[in-house]
PAGUVO-956936 format. One record per residue (C-alpha): x, y, z; residue in one letter. Coordinates in steps of 0.05 Angstrom, whole numbers, padded with zeros to 5 digits, always signed. Last residue first. Example, Ala and Ser with C-alpha at 12.3 -4.5 7.8 and 13.67 -1.06 7.14 Angstrom:
% PAGUVO-956936
+00273-00021+00143S/+00246-00090+00156A/
//
This chain:
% PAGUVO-956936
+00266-00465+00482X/+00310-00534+00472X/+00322-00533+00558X/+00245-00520+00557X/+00211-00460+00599X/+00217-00410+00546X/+00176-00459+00507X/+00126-00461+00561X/+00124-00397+00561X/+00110-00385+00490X/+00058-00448+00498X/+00019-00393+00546X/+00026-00340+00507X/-00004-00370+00445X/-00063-00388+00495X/-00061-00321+00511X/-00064-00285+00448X/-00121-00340+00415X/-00170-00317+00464X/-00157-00237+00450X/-00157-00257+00384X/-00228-00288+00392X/-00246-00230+00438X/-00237-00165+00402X/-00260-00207+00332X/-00330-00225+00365X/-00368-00282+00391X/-00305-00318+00434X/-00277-00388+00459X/-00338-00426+00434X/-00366-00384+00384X/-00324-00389+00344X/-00261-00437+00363X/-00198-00414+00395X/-00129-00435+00375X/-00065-00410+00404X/+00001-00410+00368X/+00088-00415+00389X/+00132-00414+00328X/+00208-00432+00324X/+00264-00390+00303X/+00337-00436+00335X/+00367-00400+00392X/+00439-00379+00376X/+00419-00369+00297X/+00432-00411+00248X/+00381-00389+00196X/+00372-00444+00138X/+00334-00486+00197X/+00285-00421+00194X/+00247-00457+00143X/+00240-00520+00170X/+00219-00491+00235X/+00168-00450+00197X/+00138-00503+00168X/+00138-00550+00230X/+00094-00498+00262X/+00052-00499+00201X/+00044-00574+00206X/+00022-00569+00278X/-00023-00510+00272X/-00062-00553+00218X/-00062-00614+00270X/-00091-00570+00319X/-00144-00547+00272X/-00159-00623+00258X/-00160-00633+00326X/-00207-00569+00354X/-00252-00581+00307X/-00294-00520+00289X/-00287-00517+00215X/-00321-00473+00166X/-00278-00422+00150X/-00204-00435+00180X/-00178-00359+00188X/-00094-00366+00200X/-00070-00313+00240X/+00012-00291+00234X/+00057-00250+00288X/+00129-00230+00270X/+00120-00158+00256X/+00059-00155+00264X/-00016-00164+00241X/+00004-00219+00176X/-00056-00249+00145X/-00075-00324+00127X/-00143-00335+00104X/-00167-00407+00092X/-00214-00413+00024X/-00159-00447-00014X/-00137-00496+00036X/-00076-00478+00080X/-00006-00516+00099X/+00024-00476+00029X/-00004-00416+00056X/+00040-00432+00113X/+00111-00446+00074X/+00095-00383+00030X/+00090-00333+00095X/+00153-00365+00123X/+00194-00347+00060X/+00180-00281+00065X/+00184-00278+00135X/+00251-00310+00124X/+00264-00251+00062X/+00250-00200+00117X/+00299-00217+00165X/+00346-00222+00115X/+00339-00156+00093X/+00332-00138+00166X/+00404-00160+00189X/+00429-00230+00192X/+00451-00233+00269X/+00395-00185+00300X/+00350-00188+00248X/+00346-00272+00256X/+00363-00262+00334X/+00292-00216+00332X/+00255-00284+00313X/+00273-00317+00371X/+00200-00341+00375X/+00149-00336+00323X/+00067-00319+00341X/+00020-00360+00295X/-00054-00350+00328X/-00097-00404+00293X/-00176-00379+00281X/-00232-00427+00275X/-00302-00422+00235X/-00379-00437+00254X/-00411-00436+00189X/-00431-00517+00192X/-00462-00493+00265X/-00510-00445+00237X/-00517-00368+00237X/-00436-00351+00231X/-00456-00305+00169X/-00437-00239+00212X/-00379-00277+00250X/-00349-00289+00184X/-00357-00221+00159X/-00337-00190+00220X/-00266-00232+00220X/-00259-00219+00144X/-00260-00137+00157X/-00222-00151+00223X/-00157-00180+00179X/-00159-00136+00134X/-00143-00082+00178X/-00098-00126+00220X/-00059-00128+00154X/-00080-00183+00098X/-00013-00213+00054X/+00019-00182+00010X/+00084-00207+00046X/+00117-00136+00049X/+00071-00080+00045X/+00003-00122+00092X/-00040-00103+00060X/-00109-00077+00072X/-00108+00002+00055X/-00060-00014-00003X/-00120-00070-00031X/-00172-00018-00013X/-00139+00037-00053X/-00126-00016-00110X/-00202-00040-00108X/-00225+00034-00107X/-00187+00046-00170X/-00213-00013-00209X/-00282+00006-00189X/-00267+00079-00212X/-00236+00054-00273X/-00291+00008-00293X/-00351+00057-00269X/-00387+00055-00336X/-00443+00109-00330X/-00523+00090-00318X/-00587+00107-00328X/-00652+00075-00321X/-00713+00109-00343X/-00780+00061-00323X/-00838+00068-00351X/-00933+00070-00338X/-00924+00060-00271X/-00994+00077-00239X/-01015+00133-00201X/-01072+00142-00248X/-01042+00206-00288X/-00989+00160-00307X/-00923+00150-00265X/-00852+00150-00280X/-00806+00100-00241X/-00737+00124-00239X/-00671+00076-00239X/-00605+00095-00226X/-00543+00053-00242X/-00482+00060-00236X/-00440+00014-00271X/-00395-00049-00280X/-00362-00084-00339X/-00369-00148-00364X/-00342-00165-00435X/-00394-00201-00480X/-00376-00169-00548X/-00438-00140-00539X/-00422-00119-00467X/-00446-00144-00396X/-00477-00121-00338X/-00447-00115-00270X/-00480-00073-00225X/-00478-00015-00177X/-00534+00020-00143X/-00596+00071-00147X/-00670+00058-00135X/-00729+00096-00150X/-00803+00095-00144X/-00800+00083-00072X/-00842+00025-00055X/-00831-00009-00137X/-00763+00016-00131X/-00751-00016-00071X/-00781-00084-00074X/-00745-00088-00143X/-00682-00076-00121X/-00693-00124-00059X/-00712-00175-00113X/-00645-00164-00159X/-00602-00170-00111X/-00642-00231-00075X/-00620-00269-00139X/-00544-00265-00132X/-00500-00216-00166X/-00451-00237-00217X/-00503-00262-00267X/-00469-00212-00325X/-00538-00179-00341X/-00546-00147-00411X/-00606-00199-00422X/-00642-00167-00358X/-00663-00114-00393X/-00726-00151-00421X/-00721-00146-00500X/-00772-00104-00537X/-00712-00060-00574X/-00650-00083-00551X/-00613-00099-00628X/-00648-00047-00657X/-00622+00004-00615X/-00549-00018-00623X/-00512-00057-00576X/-00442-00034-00567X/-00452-00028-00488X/-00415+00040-00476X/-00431+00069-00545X/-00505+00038-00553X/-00525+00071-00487X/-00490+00141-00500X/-00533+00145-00563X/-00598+00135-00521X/-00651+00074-00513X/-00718+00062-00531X/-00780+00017-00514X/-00741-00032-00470X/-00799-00088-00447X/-00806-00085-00368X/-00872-00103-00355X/-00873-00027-00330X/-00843-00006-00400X/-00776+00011-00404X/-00731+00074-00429X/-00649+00065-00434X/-00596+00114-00414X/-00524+00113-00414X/-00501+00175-00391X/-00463+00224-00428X/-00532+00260-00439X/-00550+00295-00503X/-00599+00236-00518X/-00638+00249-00463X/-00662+00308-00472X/-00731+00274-00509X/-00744+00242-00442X/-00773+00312-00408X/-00795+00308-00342X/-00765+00251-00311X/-00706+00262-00347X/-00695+00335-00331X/-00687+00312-00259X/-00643+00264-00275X/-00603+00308-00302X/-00598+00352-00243X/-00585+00299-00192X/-00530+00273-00239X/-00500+00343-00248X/-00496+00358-00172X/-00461+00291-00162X/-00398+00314-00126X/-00364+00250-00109X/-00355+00229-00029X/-00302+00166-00022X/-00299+00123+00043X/-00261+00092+00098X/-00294+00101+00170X/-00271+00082+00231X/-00311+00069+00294X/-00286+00082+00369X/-00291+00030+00434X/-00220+00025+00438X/-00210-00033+00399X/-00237-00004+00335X/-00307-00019+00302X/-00296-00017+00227X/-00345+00016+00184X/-00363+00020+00111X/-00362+00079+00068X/-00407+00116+00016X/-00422+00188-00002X/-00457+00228-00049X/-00466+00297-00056X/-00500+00356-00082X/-00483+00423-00090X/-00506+00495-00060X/-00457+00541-00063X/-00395+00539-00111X/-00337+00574-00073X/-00370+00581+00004X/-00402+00500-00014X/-00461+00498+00022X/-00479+00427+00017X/-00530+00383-00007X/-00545+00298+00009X/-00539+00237-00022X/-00526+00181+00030X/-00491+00119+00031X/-00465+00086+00102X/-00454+00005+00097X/-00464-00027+00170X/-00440-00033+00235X/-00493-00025+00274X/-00491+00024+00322X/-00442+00066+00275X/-00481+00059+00211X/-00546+00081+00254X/-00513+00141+00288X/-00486+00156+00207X/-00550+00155+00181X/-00582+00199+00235X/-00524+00247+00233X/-00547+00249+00144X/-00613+00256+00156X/-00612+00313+00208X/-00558+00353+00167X/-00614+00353+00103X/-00639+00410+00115X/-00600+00455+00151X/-00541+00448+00081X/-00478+00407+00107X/-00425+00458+00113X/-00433+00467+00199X/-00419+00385+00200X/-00360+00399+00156X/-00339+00450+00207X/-00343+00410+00274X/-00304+00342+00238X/-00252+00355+00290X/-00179+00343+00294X/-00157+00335+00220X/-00218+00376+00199X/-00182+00439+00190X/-00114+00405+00165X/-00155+00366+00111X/-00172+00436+00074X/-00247+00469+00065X/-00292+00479+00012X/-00333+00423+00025X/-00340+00379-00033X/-00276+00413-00077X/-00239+00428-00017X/-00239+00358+00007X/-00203+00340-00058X/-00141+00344-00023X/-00142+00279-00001X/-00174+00272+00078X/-00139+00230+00134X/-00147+00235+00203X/-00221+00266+00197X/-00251+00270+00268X/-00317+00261+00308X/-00318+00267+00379X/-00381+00227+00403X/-00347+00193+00477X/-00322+00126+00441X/-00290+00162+00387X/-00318+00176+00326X/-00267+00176+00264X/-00280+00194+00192X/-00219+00169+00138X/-00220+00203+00066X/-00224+00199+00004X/-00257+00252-00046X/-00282+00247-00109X/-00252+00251-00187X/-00190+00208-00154X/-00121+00240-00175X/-00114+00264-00109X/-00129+00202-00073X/-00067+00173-00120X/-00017+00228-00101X/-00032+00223-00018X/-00021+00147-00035X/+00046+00150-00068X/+00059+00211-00015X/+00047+00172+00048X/+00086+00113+00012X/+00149+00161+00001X/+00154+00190+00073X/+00143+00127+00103X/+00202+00102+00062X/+00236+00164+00086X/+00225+00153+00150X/+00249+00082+00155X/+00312+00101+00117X/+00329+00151+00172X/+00318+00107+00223X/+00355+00069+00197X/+00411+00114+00173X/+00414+00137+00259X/+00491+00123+00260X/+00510+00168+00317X/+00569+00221+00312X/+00605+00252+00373X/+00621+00320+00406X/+00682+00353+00434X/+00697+00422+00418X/+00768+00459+00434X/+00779+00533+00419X/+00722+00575+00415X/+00734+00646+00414X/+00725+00695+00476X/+00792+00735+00462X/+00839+00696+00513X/+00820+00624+00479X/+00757+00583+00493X/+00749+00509+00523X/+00697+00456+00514X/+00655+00472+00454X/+00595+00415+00442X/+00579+00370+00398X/+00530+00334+00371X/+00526+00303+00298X/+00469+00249+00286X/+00481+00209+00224X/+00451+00184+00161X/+00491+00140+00111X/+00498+00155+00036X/+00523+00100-00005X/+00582+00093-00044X/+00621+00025-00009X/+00658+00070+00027X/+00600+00110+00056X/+00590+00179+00035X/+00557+00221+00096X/+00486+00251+00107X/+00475+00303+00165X/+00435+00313+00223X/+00460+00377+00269X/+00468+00379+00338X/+00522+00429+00370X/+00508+00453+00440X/+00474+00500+00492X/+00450+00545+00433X/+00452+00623+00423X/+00517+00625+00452X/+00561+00660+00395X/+00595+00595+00379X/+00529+00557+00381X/+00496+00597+00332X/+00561+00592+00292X/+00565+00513+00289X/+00487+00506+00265X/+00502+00549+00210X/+00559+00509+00184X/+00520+00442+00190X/+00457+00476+00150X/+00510+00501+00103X/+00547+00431+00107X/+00483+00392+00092X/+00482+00400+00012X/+00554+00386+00004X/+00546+00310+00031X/+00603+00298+00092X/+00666+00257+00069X/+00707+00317+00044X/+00692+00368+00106X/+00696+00319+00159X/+00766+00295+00133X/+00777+00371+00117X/+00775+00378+00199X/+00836+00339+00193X/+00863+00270+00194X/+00919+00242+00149X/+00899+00186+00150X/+00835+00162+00132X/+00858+00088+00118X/+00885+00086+00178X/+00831+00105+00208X/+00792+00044+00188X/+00742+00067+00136X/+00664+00031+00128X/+00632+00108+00140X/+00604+00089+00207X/+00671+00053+00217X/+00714+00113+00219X/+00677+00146+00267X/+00675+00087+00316X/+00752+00087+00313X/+00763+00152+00344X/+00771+00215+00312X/+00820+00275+00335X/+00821+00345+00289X/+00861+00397+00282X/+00835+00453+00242X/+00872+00509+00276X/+00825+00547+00298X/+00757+00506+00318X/+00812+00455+00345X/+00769+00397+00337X/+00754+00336+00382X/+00711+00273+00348X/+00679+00204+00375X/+00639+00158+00336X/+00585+00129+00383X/+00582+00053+00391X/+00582+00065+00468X/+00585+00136+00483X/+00581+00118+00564X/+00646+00087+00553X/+00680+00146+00513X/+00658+00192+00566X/+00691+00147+00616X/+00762+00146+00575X/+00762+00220+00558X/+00817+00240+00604X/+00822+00305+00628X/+00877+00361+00624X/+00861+00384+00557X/+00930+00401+00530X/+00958+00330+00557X/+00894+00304+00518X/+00927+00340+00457X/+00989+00307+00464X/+00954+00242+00474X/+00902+00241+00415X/+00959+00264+00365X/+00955+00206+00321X/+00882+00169+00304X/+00845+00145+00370X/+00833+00068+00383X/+00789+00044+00438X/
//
């Protein structure tokens, strides 16, 4: 280890030898300064952190420190020093930010400690040592900026969004909530970060049954919560709400819920006033068109001919299926009708289409008025465009299920499409197959190359297996170097062996560009629904261990 000059004379001074201490520092930069003097030792390490030799740095002094550490973390560094010179701390530790030759900042870890006083009680010697944590540092701070990129575009939202937990054992939770849950319930996300108690105690008496019953039965079985219900807002009072989110079940035994909730006091209202009075209905924002019970449209309002750009002459005794965009199936359109016709109203998004034959979706509510014979003599639909909101909701789900780097699925993602195939899994021709792509040696590649690199091979290896893939195969990333390939209907165990074959090769090829000590191979496991599992928690479970199993066995080989 090389010290800058004057380490000797001043070890002579000290009467110990640093030589074990600078063992067990390992790649730590190593300092000693003369509080009053300002003389100051470094050791190689130190240099480097910054990209100097100490050569280069020469002439050291504690103005080396002083010159080469950013201006806005010396008070903090400053203040830190006297609290431990007058004994209110053990030691020294203070992060700081230093210029790198090359013009960057770097991160590191300053601790230090004072080793020997003079005859008046003031510090003399300290000893101490940097650590490189940029990194780290990095890391958090990209964390840092993506929590607040999505933070900012929940807030902007007109609703709510927000994550709902229940754990296995009932405890319900809100891990995430935009600020906007002040506006719906009148309280912040730090009060229902740990317990969704208070929101519960919001929910007006009357409709709190409803909406636990609702969300027992999307829990139990796994499907689509929506419910419109009031609250007792302490700013506003009573309001009403709507909600919507779809579940995930969770490993541990707890369900996840990501959803929006919109304050839709206004739209209750107004429709409200429609069923009794029609002739408001032209002051409404809301698109709004009156039917017959055949259905034959009878009249329509100003907001109607703005958003769709027909005009009422053009619609008048046409069915209302002529605006439809044929981007929902049949059965849509039948279980609407079964409902509205049993309930007298239904509510729900579709796609319709304008003049100028542009699609565009809406919101749609639908109200079956009745004539003094209990028979439907109209129907009031209204609706608002929901483009932007749609187009929003995609973009939060599309950050919610991406994987940042390849763009391709997360684990997320990746146990959305899993339930959806095992949900339409009825028949034997929509059995599927899932390939479990592990890659070995892959840490020599970040290791050797850095992370930049180490990111442009997985990169690179993503393409490669897409490119081994059909169009309707999924291919998501859950780790860090750990791929699954979703093979829709096929259940062959050859040809989906000779699909994990090719994309082995792939990434071989690939990772040939790599010389690293051990070459970057892959090791995968293939299961079969709903042969080697009936559920996500099992089929990758499944798929894990036989993965394991060929990693071994490649660990085993004198090439592995």
């Amino acid at each position: 280890m090389v010290f800058s000059e004057g380490y000797d004379a001043i070890k002579s001074q000290l009467g110990f030898d640093l030589s074990q201490l600078i063992l067990d520092s390992s790649d730590a930069g190593i300092w000693l300064w003369n509080v009053k003097t300002g003389e100051t030792v470094f050791n190689d390490k130190w240099a480097n952190i910054i990209g100097y030799t100490l050569k280069e740095l020469s002439p050291i002094s504690i103005e080396t420190w002083l010159s080469y550490a950013h201006p806005g973390d010396l008070p903090k560094s400053e203040q830190l020093l006297h609290a431990h010179f007058k004994g209110e701390s053990e030691r020294y530790i203070c992060e700081a930010r230093m210029k790198h030759k090359q013009g960057h900042w770097v991160k590191v870890l300053d601790k230090g400690k004072v080793h020997s006083w003079d005859e008046d009680g003031n510090p003399e010697w300290m000893l101490g040592v940097h650590i490189d944590i940029t990194e780290q540092w990095l890391k958090e701070r990209e964390i840092d900026f993506l929590h607040a990129k999505l933070q900012k575009f929940t807030d902007n939202l007109p609703g709510f969004v927000y994550q709902y937990v229940v754990d296995k054992n009932g405890k319900a939770c809100f891990p995430f909530a935009s600020s906007k849950v002040f506006d719906i319930y009148g309280c912040t996300a730090n009060e229902i970060k740990k317990s969704a108690d208070l929101i519960m105690q919001i929910i007006h008496p009357d409709d709190l049954a409803r909406v636990v019953k609702s969300i027992e039965k999307s829990r139990v079985e796994l499907c689509d919560w929506h419910e419109i219900y009031r609250v007792n807002h302490p700013k506003k009072g009573v309001i009403w709400v709507e909600g919507k989110s779809s579940p995930i079940a969770r490993v541990n035994g707890s369900v996840e819920w990501n959803g929006y909730i919109e304050d839709v006091s206004e739209e209750v209202k107004r429709n409200e006033k429609i069923q009794l009075l029609t002739a408001v209905f032209s002051t409404t924002s809301r698109g709004i068109l009156i039917t017959t019970a055949e259905p034959k449209i009878v009249d329509v309002n100003p907001a109607f001919e703005q958003i769709t750009g027909f005009k009422k002459s053009d619609v008048i005794g046409k069915n209302p299926s002529v605006f439809s965009a044929n981007q929902q199936p049949k059965e849509f359109y039948v279980q609407m009708w079964e409902v509205l016709l049993k309930s007298g109203r239904w509510q729900g998004e579709v796609w319709n289409k304008r003049k100028t034959g542009e699609v565009f979706p809406e919101l749609l509510t639908i109200d079956a008025l009745y004539d003094e014979h209990g028979h439907i003599s109209h129907f009031i639909g209204a609706f608002d465009d929901i483009s932007q909101a749609v187009e929003k909701r995609q973009l939060l789900a599309q950050l919610v299920n991406q994987d940042p780097l390849t763009k391709l699925l997360n684990r997320r993602g990746l146990d959305i499409q899993l339930h959806s195939l095992t949900l339409s899994a009825t028949s034997e021709e929509n059995w599927f197959s899932l390939i479990y792509v592990d890659l070995d040696n892959f840490k020599l590649v970040n290791d050797t190359f850095g992370h930049e690199q180490g990111d442009n091979l997985l990169l690179e290896i993503s393409e490669q297996l897409s490119l081994q893939l059909r169009d309707k195969d999924i291919l998501a990333r859950i780790g860090g170097d750990e791929f699954v390939i979703l093979l829709p209907n096929l259940s062959k165990h050859l040809v989906c062996q000779d699909i994990a074959e090719r994309c082995k090769k792939a990434v071989e090829d690939v990772a040939k560009r790599y010389a690293t000590k051990v070459p970057v191979s892959a090791s995968f496991g293939i299961v079969l629904y709903p042969e080697n599992g009936k559920n996500a928690k099992e089929l990758l479970a499944n798929a894990d261990e036989q993965m394991y199993q060929m990693k071994i066995k490649h660990k085993a080989s004198p090439l592995g």
